[in-house]
PDB file of N, CA, C and O in Angstrom:
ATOM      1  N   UNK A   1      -5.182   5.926  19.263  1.00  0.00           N
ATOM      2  CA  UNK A   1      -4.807   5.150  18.102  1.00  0.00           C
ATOM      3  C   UNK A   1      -5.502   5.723  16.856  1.00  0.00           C
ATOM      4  O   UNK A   1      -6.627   6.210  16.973  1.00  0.00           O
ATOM      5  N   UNK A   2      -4.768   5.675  15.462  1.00  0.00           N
ATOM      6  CA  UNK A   2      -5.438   6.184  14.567  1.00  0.00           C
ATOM      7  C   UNK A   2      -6.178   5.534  14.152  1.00  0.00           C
ATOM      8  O   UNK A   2      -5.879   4.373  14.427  1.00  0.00           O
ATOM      9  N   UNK A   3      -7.059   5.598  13.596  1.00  0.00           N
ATOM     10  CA  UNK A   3      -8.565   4.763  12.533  1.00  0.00           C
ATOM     11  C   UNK A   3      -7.881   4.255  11.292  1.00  0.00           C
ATOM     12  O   UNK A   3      -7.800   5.105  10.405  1.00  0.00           O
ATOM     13  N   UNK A   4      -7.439   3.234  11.050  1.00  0.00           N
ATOM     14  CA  UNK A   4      -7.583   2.696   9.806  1.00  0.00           C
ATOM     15  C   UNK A   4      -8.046   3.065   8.375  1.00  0.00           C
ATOM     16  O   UNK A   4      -8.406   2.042   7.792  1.00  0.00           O
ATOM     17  N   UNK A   5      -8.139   3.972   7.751  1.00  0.00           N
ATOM     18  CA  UNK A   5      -8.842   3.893   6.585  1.00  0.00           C
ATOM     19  C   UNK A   5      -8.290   4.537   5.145  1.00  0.00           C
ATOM     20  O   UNK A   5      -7.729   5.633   5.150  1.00  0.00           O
ATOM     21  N   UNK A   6      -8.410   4.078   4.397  1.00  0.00           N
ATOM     22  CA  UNK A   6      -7.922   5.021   3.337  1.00  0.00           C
ATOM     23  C   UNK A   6      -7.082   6.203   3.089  1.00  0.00           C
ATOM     24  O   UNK A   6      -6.006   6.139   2.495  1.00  0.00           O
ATOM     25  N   UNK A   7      -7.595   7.280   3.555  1.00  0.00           N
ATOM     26  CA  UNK A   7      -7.401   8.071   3.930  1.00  0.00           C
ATOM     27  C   UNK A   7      -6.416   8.336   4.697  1.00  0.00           C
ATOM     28  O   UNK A   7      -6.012   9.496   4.624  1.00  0.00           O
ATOM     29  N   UNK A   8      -5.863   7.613   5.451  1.00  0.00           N
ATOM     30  CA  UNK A   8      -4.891   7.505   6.711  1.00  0.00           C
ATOM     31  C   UNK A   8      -3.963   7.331   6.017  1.00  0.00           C
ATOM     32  O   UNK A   8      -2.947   8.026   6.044  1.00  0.00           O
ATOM     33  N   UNK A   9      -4.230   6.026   5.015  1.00  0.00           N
ATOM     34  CA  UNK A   9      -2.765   5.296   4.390  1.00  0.00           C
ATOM     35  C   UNK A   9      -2.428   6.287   3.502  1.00  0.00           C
ATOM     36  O   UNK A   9      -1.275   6.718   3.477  1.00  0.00           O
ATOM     37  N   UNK A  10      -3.300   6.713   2.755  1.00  0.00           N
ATOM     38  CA  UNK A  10      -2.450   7.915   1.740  1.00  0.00           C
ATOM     39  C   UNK A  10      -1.595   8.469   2.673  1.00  0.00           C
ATOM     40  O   UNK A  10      -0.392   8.208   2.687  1.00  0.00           O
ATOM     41  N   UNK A  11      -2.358   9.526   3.776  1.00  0.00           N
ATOM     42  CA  UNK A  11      -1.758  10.159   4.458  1.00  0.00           C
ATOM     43  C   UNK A  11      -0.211   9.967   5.079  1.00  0.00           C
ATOM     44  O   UNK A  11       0.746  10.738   5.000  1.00  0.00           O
ATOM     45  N   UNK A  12      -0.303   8.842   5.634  1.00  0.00           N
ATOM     46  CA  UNK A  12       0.873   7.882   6.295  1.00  0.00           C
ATOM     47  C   UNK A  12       1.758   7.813   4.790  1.00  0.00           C
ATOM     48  O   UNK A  12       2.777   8.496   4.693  1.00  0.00           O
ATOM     49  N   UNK A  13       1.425   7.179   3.942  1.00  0.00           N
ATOM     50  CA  UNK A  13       2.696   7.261   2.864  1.00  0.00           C
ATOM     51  C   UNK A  13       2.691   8.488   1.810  1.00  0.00           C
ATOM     52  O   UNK A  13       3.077   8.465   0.641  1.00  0.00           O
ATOM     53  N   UNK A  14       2.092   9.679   2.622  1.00  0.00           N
ATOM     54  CA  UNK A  14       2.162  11.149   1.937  1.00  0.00           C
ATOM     55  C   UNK A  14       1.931  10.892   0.234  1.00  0.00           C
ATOM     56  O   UNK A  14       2.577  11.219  -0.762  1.00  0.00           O
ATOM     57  N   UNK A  15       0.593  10.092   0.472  1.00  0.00           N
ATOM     58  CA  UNK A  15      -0.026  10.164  -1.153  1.00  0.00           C
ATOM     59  C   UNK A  15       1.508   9.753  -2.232  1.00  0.00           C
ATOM     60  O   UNK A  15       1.802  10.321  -3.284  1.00  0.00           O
ATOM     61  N   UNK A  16       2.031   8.980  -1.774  1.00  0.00           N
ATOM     62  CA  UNK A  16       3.290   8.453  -2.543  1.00  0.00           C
ATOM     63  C   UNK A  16       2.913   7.293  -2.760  1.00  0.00           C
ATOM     64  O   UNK A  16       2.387   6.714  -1.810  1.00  0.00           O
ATOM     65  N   UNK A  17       3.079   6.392  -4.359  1.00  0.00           N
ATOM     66  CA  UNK A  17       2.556   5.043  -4.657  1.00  0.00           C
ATOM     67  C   UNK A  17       4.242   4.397  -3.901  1.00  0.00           C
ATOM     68  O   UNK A  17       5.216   5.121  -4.106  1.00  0.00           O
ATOM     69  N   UNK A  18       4.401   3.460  -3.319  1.00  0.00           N
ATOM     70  CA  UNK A  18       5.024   2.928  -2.857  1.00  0.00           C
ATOM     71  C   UNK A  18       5.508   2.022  -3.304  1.00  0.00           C
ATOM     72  O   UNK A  18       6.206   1.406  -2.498  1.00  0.00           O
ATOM     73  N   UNK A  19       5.441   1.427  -4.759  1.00  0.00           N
ATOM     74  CA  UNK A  19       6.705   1.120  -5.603  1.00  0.00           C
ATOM     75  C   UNK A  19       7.061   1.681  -6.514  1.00  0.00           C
ATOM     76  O   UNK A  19       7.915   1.047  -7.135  1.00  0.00           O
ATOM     77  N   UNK A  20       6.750   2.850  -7.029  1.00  0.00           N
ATOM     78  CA  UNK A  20       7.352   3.498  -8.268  1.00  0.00           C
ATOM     79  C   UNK A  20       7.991   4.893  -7.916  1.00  0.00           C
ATOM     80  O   UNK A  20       8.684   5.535  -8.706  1.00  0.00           O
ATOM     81  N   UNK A  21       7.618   5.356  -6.402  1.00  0.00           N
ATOM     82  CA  UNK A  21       7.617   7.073  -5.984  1.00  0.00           C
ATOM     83  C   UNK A  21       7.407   7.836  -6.134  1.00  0.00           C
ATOM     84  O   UNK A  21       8.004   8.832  -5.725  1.00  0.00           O
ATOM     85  N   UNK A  22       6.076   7.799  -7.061  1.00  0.00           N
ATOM     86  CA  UNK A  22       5.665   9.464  -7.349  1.00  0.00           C
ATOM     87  C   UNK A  22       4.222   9.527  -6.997  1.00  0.00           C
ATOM     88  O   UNK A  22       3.271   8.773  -7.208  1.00  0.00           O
ATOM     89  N   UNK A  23       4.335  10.439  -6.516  1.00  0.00           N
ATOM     90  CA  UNK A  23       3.250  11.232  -5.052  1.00  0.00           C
ATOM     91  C   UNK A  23       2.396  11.536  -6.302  1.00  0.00           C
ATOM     92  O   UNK A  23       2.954  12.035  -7.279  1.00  0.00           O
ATOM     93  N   UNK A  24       0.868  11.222  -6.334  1.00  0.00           N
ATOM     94  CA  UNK A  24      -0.365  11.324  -6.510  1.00  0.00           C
ATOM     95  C   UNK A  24      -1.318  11.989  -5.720  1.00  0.00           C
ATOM     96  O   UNK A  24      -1.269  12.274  -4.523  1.00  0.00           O
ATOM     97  N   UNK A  25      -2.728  12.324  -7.072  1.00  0.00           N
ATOM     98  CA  UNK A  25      -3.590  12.643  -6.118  1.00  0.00           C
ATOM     99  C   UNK A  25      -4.574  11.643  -5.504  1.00  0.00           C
ATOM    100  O   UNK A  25      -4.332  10.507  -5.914  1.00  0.00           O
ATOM    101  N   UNK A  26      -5.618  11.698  -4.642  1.00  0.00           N
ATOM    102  CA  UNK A  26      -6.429  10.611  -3.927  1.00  0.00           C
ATOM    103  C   UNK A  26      -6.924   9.847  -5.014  1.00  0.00           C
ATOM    104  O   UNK A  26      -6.839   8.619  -4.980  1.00  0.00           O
ATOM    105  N   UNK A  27      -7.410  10.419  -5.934  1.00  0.00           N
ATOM    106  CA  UNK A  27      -8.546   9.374  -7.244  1.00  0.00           C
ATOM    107  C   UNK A  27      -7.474   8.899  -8.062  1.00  0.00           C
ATOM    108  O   UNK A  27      -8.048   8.103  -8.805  1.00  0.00           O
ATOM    109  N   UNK A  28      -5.938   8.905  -8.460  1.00  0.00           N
ATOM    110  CA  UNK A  28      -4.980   8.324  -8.587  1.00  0.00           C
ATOM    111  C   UNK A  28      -4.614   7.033  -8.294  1.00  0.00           C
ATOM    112  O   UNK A  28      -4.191   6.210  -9.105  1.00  0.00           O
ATOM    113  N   UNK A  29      -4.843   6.822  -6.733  1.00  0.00           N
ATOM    114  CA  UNK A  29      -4.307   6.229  -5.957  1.00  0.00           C
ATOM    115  C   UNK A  29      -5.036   4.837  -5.479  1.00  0.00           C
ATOM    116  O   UNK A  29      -6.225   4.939  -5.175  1.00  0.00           O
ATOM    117  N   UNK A  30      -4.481   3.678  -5.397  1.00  0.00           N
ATOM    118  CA  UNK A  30      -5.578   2.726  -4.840  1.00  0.00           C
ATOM    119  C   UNK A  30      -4.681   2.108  -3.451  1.00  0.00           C
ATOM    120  O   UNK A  30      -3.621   2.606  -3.069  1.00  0.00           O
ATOM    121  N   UNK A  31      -5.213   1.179  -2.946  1.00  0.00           N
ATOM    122  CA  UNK A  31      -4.539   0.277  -1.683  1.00  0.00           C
ATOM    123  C   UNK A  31      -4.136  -0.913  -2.391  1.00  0.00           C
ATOM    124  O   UNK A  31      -4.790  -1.450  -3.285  1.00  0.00           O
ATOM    125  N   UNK A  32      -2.823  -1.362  -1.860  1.00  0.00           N
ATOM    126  CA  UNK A  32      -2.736  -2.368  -1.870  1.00  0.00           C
ATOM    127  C   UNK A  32      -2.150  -3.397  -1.108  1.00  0.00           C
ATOM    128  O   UNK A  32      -1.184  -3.028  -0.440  1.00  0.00           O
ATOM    129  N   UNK A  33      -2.512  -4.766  -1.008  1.00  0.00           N
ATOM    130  CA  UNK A  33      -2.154  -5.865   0.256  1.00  0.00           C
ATOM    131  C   UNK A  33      -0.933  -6.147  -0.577  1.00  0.00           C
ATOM    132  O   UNK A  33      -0.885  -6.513  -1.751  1.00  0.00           O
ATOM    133  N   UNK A  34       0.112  -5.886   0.325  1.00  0.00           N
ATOM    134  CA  UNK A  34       1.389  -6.575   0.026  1.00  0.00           C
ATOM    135  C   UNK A  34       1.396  -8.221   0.399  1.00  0.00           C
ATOM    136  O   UNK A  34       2.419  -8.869   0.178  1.00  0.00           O
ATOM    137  N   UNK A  35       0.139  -8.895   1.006  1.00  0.00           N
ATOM    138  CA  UNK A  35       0.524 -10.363   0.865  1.00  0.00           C
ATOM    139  C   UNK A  35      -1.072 -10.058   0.263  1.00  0.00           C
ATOM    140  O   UNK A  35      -1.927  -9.351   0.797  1.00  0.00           O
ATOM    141  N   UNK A  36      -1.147 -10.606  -0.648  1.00  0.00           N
ATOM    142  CA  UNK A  36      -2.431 -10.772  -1.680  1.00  0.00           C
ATOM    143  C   UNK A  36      -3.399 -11.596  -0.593  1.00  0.00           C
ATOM    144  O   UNK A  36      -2.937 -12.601  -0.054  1.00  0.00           O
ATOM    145  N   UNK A  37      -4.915 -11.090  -0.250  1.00  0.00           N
ATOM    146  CA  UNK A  37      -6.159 -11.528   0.435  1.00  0.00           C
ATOM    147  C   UNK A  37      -6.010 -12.915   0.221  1.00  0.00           C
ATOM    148  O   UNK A  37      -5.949 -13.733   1.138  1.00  0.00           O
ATOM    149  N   UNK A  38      -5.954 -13.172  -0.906  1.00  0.00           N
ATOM    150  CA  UNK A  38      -6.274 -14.301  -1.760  1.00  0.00           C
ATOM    151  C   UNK A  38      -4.719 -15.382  -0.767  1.00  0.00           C
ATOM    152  O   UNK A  38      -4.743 -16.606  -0.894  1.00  0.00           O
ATOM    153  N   UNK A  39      -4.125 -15.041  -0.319  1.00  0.00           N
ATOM    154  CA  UNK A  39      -2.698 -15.786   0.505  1.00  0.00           C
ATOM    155  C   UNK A  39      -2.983 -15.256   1.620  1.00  0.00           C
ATOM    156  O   UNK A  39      -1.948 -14.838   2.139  1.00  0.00           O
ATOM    157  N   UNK A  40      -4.101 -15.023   2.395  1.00  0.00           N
ATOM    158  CA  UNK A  40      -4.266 -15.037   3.440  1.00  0.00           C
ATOM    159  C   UNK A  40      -3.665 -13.863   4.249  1.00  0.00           C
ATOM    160  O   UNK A  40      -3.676 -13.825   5.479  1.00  0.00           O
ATOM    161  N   UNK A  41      -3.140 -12.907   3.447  1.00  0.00           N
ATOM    162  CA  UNK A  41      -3.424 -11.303   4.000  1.00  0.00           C
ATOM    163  C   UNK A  41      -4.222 -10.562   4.190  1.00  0.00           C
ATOM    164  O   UNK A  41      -5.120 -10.254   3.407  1.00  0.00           O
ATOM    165  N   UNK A  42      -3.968  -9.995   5.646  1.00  0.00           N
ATOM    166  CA  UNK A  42      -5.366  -8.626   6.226  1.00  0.00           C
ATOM    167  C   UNK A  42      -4.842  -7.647   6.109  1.00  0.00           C
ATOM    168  O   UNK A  42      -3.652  -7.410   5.902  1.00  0.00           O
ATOM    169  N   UNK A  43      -5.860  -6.863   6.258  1.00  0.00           N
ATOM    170  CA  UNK A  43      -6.566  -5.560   6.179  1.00  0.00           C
ATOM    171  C   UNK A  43      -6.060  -5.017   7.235  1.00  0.00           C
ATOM    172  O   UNK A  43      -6.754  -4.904   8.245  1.00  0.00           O
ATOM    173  N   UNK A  44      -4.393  -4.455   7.188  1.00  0.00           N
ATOM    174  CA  UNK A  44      -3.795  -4.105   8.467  1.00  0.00           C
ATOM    175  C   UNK A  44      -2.941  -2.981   8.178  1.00  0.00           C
ATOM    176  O   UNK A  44      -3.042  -2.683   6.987  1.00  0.00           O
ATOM    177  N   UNK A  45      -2.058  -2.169   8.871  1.00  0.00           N
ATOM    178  CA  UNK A  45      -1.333  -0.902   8.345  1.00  0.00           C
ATOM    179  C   UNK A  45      -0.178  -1.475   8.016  1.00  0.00           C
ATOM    180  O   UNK A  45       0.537  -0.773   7.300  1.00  0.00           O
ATOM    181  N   UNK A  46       0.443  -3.044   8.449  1.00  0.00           N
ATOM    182  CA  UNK A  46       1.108  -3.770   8.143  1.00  0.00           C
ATOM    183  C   UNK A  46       1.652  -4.169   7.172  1.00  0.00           C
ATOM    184  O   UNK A  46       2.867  -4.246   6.993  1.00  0.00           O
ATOM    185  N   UNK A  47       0.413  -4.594   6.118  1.00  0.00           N
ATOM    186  CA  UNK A  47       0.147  -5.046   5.025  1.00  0.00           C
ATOM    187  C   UNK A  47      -0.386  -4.233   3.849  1.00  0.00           C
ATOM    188  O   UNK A  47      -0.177  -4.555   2.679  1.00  0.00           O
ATOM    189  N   UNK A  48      -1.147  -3.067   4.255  1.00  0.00           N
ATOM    190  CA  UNK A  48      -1.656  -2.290   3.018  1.00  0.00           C
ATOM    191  C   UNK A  48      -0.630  -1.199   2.849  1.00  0.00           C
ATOM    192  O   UNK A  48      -0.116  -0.720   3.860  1.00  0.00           O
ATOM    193  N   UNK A  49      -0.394  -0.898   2.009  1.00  0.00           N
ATOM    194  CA  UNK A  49       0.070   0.362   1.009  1.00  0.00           C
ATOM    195  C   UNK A  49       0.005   0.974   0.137  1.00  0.00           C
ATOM    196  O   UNK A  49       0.853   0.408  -0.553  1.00  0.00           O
ATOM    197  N   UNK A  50      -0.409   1.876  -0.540  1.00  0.00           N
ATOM    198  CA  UNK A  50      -0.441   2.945  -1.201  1.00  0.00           C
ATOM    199  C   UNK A  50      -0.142   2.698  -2.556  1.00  0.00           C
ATOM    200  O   UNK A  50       1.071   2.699  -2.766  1.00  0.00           O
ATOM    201  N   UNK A  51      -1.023   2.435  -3.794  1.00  0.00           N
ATOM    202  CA  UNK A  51      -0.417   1.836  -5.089  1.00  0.00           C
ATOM    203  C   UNK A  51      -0.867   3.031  -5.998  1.00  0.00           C
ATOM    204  O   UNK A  51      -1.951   3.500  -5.651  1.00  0.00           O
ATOM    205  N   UNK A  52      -0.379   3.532  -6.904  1.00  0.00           N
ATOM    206  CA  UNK A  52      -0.755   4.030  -8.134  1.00  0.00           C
ATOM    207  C   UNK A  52      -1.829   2.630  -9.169  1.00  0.00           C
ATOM    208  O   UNK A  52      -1.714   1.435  -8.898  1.00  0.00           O
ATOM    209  N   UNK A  53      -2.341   2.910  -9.775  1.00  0.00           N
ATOM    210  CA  UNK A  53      -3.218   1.754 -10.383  1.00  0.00           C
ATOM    211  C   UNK A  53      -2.433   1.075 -10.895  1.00  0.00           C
ATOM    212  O   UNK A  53      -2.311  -0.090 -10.519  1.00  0.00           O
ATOM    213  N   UNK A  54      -1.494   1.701 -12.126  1.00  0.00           N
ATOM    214  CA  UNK A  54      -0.398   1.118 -12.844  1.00  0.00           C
ATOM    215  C   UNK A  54       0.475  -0.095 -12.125  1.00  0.00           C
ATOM    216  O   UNK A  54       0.610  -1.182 -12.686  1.00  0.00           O
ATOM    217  N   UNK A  55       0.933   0.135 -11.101  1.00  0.00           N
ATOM    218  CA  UNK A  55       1.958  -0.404 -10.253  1.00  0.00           C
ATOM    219  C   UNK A  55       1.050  -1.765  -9.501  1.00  0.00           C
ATOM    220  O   UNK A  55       1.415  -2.932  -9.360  1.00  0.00           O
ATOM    221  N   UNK A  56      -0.143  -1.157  -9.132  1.00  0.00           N
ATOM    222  CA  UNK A  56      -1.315  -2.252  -8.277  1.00  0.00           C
ATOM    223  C   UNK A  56      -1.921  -3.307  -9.309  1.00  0.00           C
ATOM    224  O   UNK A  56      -2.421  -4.320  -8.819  1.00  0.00           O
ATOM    225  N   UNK A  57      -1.920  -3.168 -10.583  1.00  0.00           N
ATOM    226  CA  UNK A  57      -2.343  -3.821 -12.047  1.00  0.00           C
ATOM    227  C   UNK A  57      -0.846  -4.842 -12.693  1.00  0.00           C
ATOM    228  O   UNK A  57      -0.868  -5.718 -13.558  1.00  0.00           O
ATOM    229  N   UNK A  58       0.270  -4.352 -11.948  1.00  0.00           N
ATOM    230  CA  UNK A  58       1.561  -4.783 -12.531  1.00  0.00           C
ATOM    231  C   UNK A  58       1.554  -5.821 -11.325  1.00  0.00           C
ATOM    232  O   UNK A  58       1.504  -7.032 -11.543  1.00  0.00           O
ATOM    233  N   UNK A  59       1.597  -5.380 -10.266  1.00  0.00           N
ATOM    234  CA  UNK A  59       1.821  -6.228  -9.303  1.00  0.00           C
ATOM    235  C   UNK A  59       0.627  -7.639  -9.043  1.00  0.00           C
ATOM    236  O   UNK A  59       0.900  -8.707  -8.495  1.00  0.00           O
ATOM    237  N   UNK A  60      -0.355  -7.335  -9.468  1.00  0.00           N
ATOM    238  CA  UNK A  60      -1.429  -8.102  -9.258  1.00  0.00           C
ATOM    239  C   UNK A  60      -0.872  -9.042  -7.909  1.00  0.00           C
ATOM    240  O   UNK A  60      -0.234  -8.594  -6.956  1.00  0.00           O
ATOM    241  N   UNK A  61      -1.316 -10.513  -8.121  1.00  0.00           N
ATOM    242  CA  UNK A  61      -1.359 -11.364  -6.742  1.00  0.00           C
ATOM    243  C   UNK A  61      -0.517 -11.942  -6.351  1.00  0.00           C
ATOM    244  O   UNK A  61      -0.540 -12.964  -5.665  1.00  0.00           O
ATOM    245  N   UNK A  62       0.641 -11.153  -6.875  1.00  0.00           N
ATOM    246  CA  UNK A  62       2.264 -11.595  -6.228  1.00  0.00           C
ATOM    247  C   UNK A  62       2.676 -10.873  -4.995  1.00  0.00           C
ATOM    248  O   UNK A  62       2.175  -9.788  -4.700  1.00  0.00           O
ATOM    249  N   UNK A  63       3.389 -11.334  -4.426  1.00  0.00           N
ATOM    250  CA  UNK A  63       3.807 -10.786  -3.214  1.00  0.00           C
ATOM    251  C   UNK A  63       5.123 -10.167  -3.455  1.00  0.00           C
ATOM    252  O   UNK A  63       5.560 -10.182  -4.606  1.00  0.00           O
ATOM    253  N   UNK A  64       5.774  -9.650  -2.552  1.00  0.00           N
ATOM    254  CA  UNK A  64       6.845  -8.722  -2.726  1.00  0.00           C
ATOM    255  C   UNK A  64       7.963  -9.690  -3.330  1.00  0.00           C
ATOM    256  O   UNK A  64       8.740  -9.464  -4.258  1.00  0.00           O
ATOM    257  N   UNK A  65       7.811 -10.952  -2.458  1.00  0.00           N
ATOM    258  CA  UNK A  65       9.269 -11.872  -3.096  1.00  0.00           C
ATOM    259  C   UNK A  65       9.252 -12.457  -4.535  1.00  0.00           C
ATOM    260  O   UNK A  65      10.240 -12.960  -5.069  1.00  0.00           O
ATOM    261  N   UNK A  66       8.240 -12.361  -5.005  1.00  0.00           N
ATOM    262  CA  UNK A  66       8.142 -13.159  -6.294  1.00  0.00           C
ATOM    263  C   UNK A  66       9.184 -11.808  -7.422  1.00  0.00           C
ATOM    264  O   UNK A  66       9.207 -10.587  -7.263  1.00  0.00           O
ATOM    265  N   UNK A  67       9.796 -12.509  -8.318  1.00  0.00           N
ATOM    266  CA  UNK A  67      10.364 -11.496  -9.044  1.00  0.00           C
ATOM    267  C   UNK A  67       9.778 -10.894  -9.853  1.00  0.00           C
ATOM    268  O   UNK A  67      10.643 -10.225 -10.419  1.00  0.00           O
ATOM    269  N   UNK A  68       8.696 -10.656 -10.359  1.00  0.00           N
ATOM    270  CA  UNK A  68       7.882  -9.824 -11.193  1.00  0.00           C
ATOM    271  C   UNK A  68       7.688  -8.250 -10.085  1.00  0.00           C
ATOM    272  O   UNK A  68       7.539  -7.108 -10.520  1.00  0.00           O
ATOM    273  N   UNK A  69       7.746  -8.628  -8.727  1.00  0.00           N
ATOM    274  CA  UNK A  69       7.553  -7.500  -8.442  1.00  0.00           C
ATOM    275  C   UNK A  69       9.117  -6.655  -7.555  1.00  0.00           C
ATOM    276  O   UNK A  69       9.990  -7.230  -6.906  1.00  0.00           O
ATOM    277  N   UNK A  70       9.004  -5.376  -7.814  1.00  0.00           N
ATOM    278  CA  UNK A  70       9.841  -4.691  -7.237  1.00  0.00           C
ATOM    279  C   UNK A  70       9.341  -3.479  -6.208  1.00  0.00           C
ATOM    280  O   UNK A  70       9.365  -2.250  -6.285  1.00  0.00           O
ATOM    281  N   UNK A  71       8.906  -4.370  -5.270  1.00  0.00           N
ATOM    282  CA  UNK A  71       8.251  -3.429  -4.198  1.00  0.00           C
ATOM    283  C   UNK A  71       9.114  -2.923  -2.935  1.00  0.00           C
ATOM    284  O   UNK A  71      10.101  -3.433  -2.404  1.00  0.00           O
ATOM    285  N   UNK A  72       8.368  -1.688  -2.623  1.00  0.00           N
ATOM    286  CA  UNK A  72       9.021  -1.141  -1.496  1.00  0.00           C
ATOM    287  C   UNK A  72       8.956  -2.063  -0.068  1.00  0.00           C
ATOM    288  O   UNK A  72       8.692  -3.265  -0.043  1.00  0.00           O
ATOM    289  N   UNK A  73       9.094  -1.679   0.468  1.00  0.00           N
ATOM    290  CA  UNK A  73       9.134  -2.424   1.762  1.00  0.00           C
ATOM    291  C   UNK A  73       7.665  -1.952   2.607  1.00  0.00           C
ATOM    292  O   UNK A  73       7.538  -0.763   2.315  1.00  0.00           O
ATOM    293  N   UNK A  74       6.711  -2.282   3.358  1.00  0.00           N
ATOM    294  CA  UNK A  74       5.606  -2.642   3.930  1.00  0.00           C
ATOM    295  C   UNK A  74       5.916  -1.125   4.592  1.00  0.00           C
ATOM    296  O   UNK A  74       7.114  -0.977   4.834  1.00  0.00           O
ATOM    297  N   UNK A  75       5.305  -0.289   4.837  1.00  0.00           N
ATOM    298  CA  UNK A  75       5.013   0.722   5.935  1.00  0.00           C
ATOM    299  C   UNK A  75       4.809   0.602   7.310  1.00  0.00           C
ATOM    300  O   UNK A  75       3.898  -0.178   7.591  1.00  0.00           O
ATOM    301  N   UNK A  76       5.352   1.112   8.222  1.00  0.00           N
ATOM    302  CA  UNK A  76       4.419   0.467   9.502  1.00  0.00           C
ATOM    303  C   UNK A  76       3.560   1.279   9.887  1.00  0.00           C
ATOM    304  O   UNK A  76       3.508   2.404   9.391  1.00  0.00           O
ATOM    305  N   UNK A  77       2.673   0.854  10.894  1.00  0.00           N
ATOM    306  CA  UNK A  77       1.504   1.466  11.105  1.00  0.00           C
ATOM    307  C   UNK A  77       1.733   2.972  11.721  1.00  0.00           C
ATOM    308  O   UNK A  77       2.896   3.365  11.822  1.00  0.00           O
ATOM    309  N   UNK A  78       0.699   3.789  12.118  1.00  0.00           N
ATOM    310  CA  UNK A  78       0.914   5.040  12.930  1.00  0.00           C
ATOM    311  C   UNK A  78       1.146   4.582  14.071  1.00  0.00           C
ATOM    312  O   UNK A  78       0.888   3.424  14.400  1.00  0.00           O
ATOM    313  N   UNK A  79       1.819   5.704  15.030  1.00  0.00           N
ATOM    314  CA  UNK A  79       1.913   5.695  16.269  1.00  0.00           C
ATOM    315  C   UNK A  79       1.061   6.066  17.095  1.00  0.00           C
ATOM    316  O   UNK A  79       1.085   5.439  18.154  1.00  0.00           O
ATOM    317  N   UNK A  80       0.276   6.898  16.998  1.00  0.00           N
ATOM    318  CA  UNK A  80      -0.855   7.686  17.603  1.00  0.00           C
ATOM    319  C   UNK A  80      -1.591   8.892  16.558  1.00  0.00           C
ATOM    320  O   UNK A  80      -1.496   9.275  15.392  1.00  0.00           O
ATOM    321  N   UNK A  81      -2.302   9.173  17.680  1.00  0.00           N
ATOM    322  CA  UNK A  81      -3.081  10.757  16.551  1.00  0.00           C
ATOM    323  C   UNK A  81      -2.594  11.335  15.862  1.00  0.00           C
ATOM    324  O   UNK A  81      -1.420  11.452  16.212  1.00  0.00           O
ATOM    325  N   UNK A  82      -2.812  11.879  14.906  1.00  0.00           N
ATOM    326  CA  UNK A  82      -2.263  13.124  14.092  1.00  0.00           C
ATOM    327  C   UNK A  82      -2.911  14.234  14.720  1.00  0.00           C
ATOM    328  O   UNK A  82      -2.699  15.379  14.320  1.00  0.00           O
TER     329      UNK A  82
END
């Protein structure tokens, strides 16, 4: 199973912010919970994805359904090793 971390998720969504589509570099890039911590979302490959700051600052603590945001759809996790 893969390790969880940062690093992974860039990897997994090929350093692409995942609502706007344009592929960044790592210090670009932040995580973000598609169900906001704060609504009782974890820290899962489920739930996190890949934000440009811009897009992670726009979206703040809305979730995908609220209409302010126009998000991609959730990633799923890895399958095994890379």
């Amino acid at each position: 199973m893969v390790r969880f971390s940062r690093k992974n998720v860039y990897l997994r969504d090929n350093h692409r912010c995942q609502y706007c589509g344009v592929q960044y570099s790592d210090h670009e890039l932040t995580l973000d919970h598609v169900v906001p911590r704060v609504d009782g979302g974890k820290t899962t490959w489920t739930n996190v994805v890949t934000a440009c700051g811009a897009c992670n600052r726009r979206k703040g603590g809305r979730t995908r359904s609220r209409p302010a945001c126009r998000c991609a759809p959730a990633r799923p996790g890895p399958s095994g090793p890379r």
